[in-house]
N, C-alpha and C positions, 0 to 999 in steps of 0.2 A: 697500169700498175708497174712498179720497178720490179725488179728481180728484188730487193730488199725487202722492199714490201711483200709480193707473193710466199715470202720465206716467213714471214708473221702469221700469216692467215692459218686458223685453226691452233695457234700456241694461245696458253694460258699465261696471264698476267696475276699479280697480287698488286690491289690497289692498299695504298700506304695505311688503307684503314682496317686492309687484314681479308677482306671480299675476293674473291676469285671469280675471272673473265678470261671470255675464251675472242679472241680478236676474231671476228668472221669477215671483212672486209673494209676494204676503205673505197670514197665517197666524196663526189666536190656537191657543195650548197650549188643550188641552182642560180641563186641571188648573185651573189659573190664569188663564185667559183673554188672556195677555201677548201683546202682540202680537210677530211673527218674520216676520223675511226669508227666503224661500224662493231661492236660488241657486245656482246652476250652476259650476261650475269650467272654464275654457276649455283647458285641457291635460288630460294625460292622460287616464283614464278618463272625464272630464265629469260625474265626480262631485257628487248633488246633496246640499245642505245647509240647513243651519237656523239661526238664530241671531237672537236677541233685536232687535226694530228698535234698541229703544236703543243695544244695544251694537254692531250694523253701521254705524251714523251717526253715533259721538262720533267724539270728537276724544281722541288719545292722545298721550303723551308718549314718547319714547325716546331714549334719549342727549340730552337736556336740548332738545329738539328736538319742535315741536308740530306734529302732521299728521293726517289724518281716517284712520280706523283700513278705508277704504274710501272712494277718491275716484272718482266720475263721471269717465267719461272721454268730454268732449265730440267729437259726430262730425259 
């Protein structure tokens, strides 16, 4: 893990859809080696998840409108 990255671990995110996640770790596939964001859901069950770094940390489009698909929420 980078220094960049150990500095994410345990911060909360706002995913563009309004849901709060807390990053608990990151993770290569066994398969592919890709690296994935390991994180938590702050509601309900606290369900944990997986998902490609890349595609936790772009930047997406919706309604002609550009926003990170996963923003840091400074504390």
């Amino acid at each position: 893990m980078t220094e960049g990255q150990a500095k994410l671990v345990g911060r909360t995110f706002r995913h563009f859809k309004g849901n709060l996640y807390r990053l608990e770790g990151f993770a290569k596939d066994s398969e592919t080696l890709e690296e994935m964001v390991v994180y938590r859901a702050l509601y309900g069950d606290g369900g944990l998840w997986v998902r490609p770094a890349k595609m936790f940390f772009e930047t997406i489009e919706r309604d002609g409108k550009k926003m990170k698909r996963f923003e840091l929420i400074e504390e």
